[in-house]
C-alpha positions in Angstrom: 0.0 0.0 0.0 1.6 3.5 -1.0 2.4 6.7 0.5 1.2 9.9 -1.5 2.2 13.2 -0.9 0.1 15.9 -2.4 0.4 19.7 -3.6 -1.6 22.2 -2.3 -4.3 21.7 -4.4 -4.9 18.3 -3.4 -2.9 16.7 -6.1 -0.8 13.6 -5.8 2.9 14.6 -6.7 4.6 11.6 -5.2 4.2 8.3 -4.2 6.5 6.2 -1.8 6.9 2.7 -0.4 7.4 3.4 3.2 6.0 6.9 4.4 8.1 9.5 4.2 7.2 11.7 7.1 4.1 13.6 5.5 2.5 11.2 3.5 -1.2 9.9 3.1 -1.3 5.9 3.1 -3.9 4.4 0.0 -4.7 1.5 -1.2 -2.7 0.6 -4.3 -6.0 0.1 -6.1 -7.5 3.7 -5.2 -8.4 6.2 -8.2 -6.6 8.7 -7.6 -3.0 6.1 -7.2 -4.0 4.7 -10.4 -4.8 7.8 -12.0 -1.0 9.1 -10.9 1.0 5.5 -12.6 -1.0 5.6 -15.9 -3.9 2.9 -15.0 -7.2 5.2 -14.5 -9.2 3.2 -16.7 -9.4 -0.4 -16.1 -11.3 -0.6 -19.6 -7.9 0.7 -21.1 -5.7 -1.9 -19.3 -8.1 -4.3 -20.8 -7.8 -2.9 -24.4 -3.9 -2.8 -24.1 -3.9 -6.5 -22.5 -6.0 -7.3 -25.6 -4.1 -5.0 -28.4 -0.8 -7.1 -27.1 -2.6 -10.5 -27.8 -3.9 -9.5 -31.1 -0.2 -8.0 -32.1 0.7 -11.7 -31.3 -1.6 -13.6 -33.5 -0.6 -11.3 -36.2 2.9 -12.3 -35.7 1.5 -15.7 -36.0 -0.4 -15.3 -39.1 2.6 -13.5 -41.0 4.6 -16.6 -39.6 2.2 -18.8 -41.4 2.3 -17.1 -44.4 5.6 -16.6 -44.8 6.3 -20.3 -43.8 3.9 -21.7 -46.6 6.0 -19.0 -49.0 2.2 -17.0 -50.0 4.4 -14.0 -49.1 7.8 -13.5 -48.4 9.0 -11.3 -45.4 10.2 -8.8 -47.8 7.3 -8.3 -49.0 7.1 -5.8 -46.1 8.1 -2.5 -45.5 11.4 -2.1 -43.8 10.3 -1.1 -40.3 7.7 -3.8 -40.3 10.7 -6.1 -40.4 12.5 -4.3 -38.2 9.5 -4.7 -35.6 8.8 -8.3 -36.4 12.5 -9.6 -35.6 12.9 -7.3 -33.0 9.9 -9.3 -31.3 10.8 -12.7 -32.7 14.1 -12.5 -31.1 13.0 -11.1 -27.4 10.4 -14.4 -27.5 13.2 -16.8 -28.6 15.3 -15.0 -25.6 12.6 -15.6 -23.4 11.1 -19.1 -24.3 15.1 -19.4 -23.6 14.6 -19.2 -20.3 10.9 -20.7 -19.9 10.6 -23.3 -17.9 8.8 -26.6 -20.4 6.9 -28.8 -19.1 5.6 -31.6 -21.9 7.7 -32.1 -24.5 7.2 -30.9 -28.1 4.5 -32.9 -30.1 3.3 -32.6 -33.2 0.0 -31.1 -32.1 0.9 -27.8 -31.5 1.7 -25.8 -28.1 -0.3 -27.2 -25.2 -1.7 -24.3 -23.7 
């Protein structure tokens, strides 16, 4: 639970772990804290959650398409391949690390 310290118009100008002396203690979840780190609207963390899993099945679909050669991946405008091997690498450097549990198969993922 945060610490706020606020201007003189009520405002939250700072927020703090442990309380630094004059702080107000809110719950991490309160309006005003989320309104301060960038979450206000719970319907826009839900659009970004779902504009990140959308950029993903597009990576997947160009994947597929590129892998049955209907287009080739320069086919695309420089920064768009700039962008998608960017992302291709940072989930190979992540799966990397992933911990797998069942063994690859010719179904697919298991999710």
């Amino acid at each position: 639970m945060p610490y706020v310290v606020r201007n003189e118009a009520g405002e939250i100008t700072s927020i703090h772990r442990h309380d630094p002396g004059i702080g107000e203690h809110l719950p991490s979840d309160h309006p005003q804290v989320r309104a301060f780190v960038g979450l206000a609207d719970p319907a826009r963390d839900d659009f970004g959650r779902l504009d990140a899993e959308f950029v993903r099945v597009l990576e997947d679909v160009i994947d597929a398409l590129t892998a049955r050669h209907v287009i080739n991946i320069t086919d695309l405008p420089e920064t768009a391949q700039a962008k998608l091997f960017a992302r291709k690498t940072f989930r190979d450097r992540a799966n990397t690390n992933a911990l797998h549990l069942f063994k690859v198969t010719d179904f697919g993922d298991v999710i």
